[in-house]
MARBA-3410 file (N, C-alpha, C, O; in Angstrom, 1 decimal):
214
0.8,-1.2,0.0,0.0,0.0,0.0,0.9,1.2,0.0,1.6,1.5,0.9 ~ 0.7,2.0,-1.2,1.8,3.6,-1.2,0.4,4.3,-0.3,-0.8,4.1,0.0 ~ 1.8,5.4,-0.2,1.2,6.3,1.0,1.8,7.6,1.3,3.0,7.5,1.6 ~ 1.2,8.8,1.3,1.7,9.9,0.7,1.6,10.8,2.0,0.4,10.7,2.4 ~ 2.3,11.5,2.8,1.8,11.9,4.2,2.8,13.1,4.4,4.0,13.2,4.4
1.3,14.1,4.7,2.0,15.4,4.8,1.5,15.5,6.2,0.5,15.0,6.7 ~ 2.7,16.5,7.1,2.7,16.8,8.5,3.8,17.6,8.9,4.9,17.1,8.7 ~ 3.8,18.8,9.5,4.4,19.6,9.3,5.9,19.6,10.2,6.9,20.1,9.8 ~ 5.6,18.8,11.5,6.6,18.9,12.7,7.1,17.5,12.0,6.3,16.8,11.3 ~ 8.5,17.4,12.3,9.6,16.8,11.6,9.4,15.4,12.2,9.0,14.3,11.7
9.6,15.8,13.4,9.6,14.5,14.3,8.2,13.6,14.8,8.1,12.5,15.4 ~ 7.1,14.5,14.4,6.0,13.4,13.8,5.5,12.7,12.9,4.5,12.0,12.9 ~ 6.2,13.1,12.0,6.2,13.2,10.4,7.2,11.5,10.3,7.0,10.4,9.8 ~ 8.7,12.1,11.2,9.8,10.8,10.6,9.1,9.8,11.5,9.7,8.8,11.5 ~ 7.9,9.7,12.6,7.8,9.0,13.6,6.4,8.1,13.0,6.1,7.0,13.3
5.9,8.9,12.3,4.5,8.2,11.4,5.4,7.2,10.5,5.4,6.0,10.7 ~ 6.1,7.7,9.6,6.6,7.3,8.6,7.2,5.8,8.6,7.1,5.0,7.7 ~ 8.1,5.7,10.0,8.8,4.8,10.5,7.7,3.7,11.0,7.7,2.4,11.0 ~ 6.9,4.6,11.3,5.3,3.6,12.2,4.8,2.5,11.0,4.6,1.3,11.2 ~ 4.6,3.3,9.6,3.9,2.7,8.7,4.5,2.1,8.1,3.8,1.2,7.6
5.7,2.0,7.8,6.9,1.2,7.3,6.6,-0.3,7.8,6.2,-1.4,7.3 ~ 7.1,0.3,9.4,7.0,-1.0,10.1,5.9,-2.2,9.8,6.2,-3.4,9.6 ~ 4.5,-1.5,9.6,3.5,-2.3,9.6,3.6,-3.1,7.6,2.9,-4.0,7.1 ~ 4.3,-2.4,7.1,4.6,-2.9,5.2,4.0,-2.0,4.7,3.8,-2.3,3.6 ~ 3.5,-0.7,5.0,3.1,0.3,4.0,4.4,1.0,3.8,5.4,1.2,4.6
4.2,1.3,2.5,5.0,2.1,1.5,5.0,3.4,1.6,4.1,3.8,1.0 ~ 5.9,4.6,2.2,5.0,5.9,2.2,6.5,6.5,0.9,7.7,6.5,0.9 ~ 5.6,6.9,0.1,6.3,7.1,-1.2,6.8,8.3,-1.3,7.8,8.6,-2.0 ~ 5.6,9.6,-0.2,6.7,10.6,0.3,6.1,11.5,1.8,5.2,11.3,2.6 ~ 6.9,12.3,1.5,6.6,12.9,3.8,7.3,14.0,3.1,8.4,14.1,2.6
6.0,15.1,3.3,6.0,16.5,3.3,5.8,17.0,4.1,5.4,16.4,5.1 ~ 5.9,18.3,4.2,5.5,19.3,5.3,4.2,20.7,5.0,3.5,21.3,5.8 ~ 4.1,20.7,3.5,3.2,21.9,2.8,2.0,21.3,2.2,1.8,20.1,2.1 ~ 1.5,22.1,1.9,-0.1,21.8,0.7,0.6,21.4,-0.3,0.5,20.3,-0.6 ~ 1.5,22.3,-1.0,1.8,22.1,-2.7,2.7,21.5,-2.9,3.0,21.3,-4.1
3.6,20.9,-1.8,4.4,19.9,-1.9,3.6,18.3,-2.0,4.0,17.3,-2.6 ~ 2.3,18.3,-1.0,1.8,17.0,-0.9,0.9,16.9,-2.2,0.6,15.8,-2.7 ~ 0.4,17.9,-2.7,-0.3,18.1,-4.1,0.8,17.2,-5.1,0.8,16.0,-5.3 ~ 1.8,18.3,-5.5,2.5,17.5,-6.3,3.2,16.3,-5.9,4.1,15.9,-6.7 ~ 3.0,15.3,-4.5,3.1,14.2,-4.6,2.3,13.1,-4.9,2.5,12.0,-5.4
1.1,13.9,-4.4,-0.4,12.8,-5.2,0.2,12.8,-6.6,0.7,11.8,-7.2 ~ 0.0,14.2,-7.0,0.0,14.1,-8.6,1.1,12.9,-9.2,0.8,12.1,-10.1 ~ 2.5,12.9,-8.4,3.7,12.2,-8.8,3.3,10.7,-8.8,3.2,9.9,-9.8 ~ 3.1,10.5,-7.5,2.8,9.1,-7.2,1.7,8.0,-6.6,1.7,7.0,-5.9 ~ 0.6,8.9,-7.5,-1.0,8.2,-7.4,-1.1,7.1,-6.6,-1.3,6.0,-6.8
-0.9,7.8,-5.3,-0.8,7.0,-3.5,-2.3,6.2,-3.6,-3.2,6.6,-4.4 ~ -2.3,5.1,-2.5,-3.7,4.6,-2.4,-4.5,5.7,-1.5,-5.5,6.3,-1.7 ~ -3.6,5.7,-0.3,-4.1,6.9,0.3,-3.2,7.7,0.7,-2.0,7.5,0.7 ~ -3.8,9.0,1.4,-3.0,10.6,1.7,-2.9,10.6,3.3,-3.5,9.7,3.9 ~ -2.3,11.3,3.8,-2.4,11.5,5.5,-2.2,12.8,5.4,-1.3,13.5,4.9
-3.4,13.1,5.9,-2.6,14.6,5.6,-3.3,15.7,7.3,-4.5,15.8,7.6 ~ -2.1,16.4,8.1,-2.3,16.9,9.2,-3.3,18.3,8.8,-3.5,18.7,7.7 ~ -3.7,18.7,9.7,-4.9,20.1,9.4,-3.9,21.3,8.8,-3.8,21.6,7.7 ~ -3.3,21.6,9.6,-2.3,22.5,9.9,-1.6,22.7,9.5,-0.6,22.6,10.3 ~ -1.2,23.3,8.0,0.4,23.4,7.5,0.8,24.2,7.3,0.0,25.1,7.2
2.1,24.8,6.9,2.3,26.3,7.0,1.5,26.7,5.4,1.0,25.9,4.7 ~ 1.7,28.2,5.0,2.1,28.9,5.9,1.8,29.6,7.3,2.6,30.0,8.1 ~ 0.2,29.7,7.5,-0.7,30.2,8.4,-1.0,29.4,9.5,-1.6,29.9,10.4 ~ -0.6,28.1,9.5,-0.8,27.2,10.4,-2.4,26.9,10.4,-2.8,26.1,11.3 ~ -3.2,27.3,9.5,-4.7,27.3,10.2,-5.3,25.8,9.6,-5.6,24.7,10.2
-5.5,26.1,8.2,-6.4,25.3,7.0,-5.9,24.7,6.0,-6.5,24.0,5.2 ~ -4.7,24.9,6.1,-4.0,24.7,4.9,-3.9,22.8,4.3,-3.8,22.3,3.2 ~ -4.0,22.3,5.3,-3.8,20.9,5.0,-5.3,20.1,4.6,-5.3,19.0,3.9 ~ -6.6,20.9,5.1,-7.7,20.5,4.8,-7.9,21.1,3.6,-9.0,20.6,3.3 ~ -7.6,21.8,2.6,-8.1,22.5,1.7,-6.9,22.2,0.7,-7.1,22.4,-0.5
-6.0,21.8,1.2,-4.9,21.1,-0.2,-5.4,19.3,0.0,-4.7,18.4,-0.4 ~ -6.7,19.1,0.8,-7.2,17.8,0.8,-8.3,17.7,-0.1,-8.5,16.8,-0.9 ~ -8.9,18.8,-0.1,-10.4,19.0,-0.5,-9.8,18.6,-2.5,-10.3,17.8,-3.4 ~ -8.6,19.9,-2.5,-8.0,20.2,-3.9,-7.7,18.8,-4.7,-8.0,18.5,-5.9 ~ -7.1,18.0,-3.7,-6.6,16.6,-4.1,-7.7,16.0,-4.4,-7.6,15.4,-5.5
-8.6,16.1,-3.9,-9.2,14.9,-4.3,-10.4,15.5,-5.2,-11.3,14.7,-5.6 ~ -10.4,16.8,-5.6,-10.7,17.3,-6.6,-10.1,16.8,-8.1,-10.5,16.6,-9.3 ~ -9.3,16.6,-7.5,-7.9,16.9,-8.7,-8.0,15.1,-8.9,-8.7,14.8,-9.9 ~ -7.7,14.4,-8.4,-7.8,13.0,-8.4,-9.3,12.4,-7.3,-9.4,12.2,-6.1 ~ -10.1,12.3,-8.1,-11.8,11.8,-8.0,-11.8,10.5,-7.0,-11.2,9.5,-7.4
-12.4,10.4,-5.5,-11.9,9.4,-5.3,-10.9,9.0,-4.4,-11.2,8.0,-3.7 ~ -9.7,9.7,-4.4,-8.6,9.4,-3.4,-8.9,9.3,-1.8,-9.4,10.2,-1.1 ~ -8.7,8.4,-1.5,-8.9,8.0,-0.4,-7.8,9.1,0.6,-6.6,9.1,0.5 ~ -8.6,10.0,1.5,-7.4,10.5,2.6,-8.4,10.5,4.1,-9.6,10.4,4.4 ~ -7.3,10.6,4.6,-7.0,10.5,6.3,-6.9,12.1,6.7,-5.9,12.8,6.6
-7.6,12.4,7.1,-6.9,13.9,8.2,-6.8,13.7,9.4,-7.7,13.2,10.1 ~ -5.4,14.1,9.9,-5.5,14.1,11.1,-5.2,15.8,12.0,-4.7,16.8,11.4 ~ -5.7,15.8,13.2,-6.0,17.0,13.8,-6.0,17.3,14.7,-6.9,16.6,15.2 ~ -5.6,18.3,15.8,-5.8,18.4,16.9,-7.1,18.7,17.4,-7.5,18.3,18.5 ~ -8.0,19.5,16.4,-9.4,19.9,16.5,-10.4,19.6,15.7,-10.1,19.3,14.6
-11.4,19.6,15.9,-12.4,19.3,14.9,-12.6,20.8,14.1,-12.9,21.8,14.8 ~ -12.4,20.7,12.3,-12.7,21.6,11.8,-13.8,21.5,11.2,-13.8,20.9,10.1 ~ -15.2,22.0,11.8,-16.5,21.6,11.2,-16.8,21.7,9.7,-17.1,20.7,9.0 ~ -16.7,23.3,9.3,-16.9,23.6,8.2,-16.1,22.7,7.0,-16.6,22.4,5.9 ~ -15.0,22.4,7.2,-14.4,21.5,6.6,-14.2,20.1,6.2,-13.8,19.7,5.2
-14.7,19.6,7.2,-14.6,18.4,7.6,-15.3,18.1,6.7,-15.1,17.3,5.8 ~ -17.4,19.1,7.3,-18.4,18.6,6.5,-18.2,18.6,4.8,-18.9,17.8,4.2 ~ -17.6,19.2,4.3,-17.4,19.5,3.1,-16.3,18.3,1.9,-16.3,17.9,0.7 ~ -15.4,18.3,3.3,-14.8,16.8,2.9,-15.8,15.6,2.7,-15.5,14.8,1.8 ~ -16.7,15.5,3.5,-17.8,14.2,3.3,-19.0,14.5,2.8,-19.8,13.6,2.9
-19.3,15.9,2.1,-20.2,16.0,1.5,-20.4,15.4,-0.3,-21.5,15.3,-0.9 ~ -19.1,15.0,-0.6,-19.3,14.7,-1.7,-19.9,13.2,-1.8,-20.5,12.9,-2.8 ~ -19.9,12.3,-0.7,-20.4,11.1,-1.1,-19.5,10.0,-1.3,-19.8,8.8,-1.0 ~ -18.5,10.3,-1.7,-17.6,8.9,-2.0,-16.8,8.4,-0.8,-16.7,8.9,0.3 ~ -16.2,7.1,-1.3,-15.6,6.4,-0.2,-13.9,7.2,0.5,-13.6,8.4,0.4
-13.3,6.2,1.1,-12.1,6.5,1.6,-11.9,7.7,2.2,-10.9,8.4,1.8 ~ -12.7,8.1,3.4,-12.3,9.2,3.9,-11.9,9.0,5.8,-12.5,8.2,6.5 ~ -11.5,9.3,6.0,-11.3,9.7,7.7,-10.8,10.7,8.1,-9.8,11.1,7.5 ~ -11.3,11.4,9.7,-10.8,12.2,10.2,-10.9,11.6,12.0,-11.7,11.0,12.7 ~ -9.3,12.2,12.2,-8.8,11.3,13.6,-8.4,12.9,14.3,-8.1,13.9,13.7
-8.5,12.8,15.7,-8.0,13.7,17.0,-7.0,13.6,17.2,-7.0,12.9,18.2 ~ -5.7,13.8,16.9,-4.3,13.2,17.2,-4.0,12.9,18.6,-3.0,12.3,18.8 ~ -5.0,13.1,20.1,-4.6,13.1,20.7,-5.3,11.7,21.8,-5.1,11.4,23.0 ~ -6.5,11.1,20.4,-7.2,10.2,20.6,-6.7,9.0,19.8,-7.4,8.0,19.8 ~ -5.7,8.9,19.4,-5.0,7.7,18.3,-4.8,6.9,19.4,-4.2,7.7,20.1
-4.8,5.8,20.1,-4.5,4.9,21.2,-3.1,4.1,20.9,-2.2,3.9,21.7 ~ -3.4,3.7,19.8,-2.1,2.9,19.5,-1.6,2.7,18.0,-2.4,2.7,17.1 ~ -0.5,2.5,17.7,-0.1,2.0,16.3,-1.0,1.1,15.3,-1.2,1.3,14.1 ~ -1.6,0.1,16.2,-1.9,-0.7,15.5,-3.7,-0.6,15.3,-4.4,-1.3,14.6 ~ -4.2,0.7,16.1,-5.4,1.4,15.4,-5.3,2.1,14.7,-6.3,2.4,14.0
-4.2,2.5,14.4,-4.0,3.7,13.7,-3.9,3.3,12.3,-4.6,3.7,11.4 ~ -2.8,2.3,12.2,-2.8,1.8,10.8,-3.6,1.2,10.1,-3.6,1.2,8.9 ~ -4.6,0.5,11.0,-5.9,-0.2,10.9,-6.4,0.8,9.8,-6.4,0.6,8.5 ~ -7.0,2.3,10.7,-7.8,3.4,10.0,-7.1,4.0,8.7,-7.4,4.8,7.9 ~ -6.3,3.3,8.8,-5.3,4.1,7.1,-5.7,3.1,6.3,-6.0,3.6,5.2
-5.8,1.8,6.4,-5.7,0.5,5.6,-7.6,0.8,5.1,-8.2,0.7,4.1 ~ -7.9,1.2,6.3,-9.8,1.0,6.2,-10.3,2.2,4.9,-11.1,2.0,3.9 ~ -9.6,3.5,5.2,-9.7,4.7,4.2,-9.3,3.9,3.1,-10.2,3.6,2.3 ~ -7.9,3.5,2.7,-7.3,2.9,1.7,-8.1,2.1,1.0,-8.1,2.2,-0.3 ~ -8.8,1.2,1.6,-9.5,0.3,0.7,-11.6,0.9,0.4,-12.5,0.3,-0.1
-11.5,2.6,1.2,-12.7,3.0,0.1,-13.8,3.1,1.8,-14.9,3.7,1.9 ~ -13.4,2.6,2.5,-14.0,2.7,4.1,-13.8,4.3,4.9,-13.1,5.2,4.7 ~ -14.7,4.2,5.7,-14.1,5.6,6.8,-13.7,5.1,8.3,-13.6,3.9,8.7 ~ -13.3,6.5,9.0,-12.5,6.4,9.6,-12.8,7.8,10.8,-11.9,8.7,11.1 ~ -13.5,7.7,11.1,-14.3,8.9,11.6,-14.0,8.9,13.5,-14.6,8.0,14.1
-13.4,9.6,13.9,-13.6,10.2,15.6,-15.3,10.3,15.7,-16.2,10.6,15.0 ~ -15.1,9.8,16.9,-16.5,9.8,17.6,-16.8,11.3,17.8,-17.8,11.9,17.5 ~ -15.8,11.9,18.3,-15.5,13.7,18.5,-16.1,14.4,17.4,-17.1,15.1,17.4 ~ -15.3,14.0,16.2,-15.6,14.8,15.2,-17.7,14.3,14.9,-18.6,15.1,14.7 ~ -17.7,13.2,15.0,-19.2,12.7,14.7,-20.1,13.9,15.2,-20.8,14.8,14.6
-19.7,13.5,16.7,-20.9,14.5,17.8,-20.6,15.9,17.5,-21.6,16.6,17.6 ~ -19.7,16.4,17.3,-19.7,17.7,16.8,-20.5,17.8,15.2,-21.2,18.9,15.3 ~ -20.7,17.2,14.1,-21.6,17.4,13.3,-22.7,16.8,13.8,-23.6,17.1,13.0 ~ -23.2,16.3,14.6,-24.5,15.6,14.8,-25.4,17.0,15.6,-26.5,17.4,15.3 ~ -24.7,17.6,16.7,-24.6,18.6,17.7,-24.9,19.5,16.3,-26.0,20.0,16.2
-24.2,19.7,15.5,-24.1,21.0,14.1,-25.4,21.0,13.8,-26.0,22.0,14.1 ~ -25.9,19.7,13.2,-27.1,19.6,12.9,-28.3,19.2,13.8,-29.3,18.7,13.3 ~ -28.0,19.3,15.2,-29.5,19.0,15.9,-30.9,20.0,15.7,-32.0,19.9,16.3 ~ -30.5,21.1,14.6,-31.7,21.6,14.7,-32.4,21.0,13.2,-33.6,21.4,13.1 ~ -31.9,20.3,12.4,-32.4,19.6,11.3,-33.5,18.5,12.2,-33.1,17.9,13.2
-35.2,18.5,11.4,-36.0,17.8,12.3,-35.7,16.5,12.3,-36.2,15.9,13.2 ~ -35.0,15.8,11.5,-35.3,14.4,10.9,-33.7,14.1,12.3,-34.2,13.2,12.9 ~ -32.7,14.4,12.9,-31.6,14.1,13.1,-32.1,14.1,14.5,-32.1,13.1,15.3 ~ -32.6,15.3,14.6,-33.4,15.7,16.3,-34.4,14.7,16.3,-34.1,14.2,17.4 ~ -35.2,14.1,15.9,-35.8,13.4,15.7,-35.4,12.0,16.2,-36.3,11.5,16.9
-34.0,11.1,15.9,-33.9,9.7,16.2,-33.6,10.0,18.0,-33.3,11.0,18.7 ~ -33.9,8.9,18.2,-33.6,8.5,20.0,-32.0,8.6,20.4,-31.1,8.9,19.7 ~ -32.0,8.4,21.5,-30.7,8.9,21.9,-29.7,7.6,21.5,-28.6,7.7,21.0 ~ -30.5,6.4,21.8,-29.3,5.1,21.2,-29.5,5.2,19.6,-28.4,4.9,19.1 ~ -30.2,5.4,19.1,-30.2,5.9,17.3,-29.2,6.9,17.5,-28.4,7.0,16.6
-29.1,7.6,18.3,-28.3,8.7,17.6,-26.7,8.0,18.0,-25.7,8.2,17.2 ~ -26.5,7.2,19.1,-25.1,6.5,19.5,-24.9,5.6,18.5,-23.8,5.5,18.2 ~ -26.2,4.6,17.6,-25.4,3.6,16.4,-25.2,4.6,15.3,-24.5,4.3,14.4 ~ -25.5,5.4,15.4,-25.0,6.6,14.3,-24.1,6.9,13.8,-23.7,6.8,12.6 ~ -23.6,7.4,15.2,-22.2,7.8,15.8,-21.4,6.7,15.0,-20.8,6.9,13.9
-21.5,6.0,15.5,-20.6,4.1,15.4,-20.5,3.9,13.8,-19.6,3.8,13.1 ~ -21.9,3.9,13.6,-21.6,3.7,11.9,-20.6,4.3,11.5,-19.5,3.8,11.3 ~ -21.1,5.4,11.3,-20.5,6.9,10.6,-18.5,6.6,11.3,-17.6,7.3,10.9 ~ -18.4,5.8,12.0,-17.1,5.6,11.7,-16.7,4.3,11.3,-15.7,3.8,11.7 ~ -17.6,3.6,10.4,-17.6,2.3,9.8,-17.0,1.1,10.7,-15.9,0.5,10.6
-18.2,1.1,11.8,-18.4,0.1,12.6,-19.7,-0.8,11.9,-20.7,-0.4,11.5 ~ -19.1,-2.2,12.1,-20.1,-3.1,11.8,-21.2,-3.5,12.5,-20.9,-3.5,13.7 ~ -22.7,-4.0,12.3,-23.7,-4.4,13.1,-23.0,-4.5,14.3,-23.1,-3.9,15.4 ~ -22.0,-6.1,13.9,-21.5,-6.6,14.9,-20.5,-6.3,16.4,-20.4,-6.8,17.5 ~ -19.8,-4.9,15.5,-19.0,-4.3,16.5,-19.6,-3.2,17.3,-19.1,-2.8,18.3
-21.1,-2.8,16.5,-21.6,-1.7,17.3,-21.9,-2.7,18.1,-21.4,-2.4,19.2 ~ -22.6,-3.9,18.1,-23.8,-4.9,19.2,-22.5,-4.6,20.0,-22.5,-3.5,20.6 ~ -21.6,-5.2,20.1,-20.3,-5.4,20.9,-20.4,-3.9,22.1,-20.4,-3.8,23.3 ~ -20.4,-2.9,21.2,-19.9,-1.6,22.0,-20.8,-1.6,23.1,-20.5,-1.9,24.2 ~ -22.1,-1.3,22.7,-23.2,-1.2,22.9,-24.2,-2.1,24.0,-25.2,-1.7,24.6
-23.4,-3.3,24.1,-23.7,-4.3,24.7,-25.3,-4.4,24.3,-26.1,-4.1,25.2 ~ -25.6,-4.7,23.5,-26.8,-4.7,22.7,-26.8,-6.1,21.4,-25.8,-6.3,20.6 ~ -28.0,-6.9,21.4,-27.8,-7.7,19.9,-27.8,-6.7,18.6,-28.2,-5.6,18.3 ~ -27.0,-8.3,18.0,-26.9,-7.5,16.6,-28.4,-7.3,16.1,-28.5,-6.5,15.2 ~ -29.6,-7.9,16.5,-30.6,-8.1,15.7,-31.2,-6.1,16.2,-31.7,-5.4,15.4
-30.8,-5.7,17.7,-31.3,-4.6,17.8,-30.3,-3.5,17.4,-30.5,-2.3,17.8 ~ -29.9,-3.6,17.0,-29.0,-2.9,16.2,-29.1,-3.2,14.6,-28.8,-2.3,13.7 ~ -29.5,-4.0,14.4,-30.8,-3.8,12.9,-31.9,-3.2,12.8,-32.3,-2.7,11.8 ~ -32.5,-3.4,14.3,-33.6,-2.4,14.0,-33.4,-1.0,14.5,-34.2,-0.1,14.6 ~ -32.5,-0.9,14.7,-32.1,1.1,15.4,-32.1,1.3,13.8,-32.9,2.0,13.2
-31.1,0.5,13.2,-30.2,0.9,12.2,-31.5,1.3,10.8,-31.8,2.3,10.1 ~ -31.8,0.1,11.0,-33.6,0.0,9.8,-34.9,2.0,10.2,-35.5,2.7,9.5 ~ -34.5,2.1,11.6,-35.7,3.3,12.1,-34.4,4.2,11.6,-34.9,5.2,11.1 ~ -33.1,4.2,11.4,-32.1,6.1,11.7,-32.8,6.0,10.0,-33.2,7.0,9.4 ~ -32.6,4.7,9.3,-32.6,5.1,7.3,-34.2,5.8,7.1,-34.5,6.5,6.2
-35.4,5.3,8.2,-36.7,5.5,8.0,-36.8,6.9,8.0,-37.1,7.7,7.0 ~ -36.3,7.2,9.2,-36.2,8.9,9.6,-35.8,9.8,9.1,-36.5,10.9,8.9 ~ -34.1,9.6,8.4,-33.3,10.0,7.8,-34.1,10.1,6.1,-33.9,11.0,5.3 ~ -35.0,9.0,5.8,-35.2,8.7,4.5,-34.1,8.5,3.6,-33.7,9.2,2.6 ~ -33.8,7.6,4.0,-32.5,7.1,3.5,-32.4,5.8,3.0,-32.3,5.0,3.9
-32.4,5.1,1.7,-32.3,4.0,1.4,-31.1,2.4,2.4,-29.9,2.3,2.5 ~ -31.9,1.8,2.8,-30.4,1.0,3.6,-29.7,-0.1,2.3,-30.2,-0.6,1.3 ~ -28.4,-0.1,2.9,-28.2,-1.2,1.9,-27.5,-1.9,2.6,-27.4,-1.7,3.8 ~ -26.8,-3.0,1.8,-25.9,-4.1,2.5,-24.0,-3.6,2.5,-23.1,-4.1,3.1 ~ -24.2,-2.3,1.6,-22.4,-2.2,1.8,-22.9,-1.6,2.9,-24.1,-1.3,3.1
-21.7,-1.6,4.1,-21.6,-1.1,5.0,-21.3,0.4,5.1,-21.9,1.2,5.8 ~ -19.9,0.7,4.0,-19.3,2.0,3.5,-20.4,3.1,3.1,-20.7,4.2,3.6 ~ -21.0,2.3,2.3,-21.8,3.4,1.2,-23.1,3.5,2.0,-23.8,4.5,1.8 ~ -23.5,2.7,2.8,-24.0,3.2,4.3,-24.3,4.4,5.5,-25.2,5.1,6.1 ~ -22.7,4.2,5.3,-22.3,5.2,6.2,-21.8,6.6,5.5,-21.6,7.7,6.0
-21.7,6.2,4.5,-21.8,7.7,3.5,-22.5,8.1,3.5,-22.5,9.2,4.1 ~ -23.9,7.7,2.9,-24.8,8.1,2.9,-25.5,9.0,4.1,-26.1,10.0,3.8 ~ -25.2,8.4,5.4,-25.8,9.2,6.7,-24.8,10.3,6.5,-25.4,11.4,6.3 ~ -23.4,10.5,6.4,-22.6,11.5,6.6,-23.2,12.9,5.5,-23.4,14.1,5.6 ~ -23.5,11.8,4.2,-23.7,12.6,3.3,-25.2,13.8,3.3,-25.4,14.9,2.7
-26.1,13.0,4.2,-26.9,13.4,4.9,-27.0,14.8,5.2,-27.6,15.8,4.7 ~ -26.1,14.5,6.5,-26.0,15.0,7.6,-25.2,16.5,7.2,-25.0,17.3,8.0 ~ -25.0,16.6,5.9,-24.1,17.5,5.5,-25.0,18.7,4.3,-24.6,19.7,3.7 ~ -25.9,18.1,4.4,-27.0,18.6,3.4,-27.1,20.4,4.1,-27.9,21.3,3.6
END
């Protein structure tokens, strides 16, 4: 798996890099800018991007909006943001388009290596990758939308779960709940939502994000 990762501080950057190595990903290059990580997609049509919020010159947006550009530029590309904060307006706009491979992580919520690469491998192959943080902050965004205000409080927790491409089975798990009632939360959020259910799990969970972003 290539893998293209921009991040601005040196020694998180050589310490990701070394991380993903370890596990057999390929990272083909480790930047620090927007237009540097641009012209690395362009160079080396990565499976997926890593790309930090934060890059110079302004320190603010720069990394979410040389994300947005990428995957303008290349339809599809699977990327990862990672962040200290949840950037709403951004974020939503990142998952507004509908397609696969996206996630956004809290750098300060990553637990271990071996979640971490997990969530890169899951974007990579067209899956998401979503912070519970970042979820409840768009869910919160949109509580005044009737149809979102509307589901129950555990509809709104398998939501949550989906929307970071958790399975029936791993929500029943969280949840301490069967999987069968977690088919039917799942069956009432698509009623509410008006939302077709289907069997991919991904395009599932797009779809609510995609929603939720309306």
């Amino acid at each position: 798996m290539r893998v293209v990762l921009a991040e601005d501080l040196f020694l998180l950057r050589d310490g990701l890099t070394r991380m993903l190595e370890a596990y057999g990903l390929q990272v083909t290059a480790a930047v620090d800018n927007g237009p540097d990580l641009l012209a690395a997609i362009a160079a080396d049509r990565p499976d997926v991007a890593i790309v930090d919020v934060r890059l110079p010159p302004t320190f603010t947006d720069e990394g979410l909006r040389a994300a947005l550009q990428a995957r303008r530029e290349v339809p599809g590309l699977p990327v990862l943001v990672l962040s200290q904060y949840v950037e709403q307006l951004y974020a939503r706009e990142l998952l507004a388009g509908g397609n696969g491979g996206i996630g956004y992580l809290l750098k300060d919520r990553i637990l271990n290596s071996a979640q971490f690469v997990d969530a890169v491998r899951r974007v990579a192959e067209g899956g998401t990758a979503m912070d519970p943080e970042v979820i409840a902050r768009l869910l919160t965004h949109n509580s005044a939308d009737g149809a979102v205000a509307a589901l129950s409080p555990r509809e709104r927790e398998v939501l949550a779960l989906m929307a970071e491409g958790r399975s029936n089975a791993a929500i029943a798990q969280q949840l301490v709940i069967t999987e069968r009632a977690v088919a039917k939360h799942t069956a009432s959020i698509f009623l509410r939502l008006d939302l077709q259910p289907s069997e991919d799990d991904n395009r599932r969970v797009l779809a609510v994000l995609a929603h939720l972003n309306r």
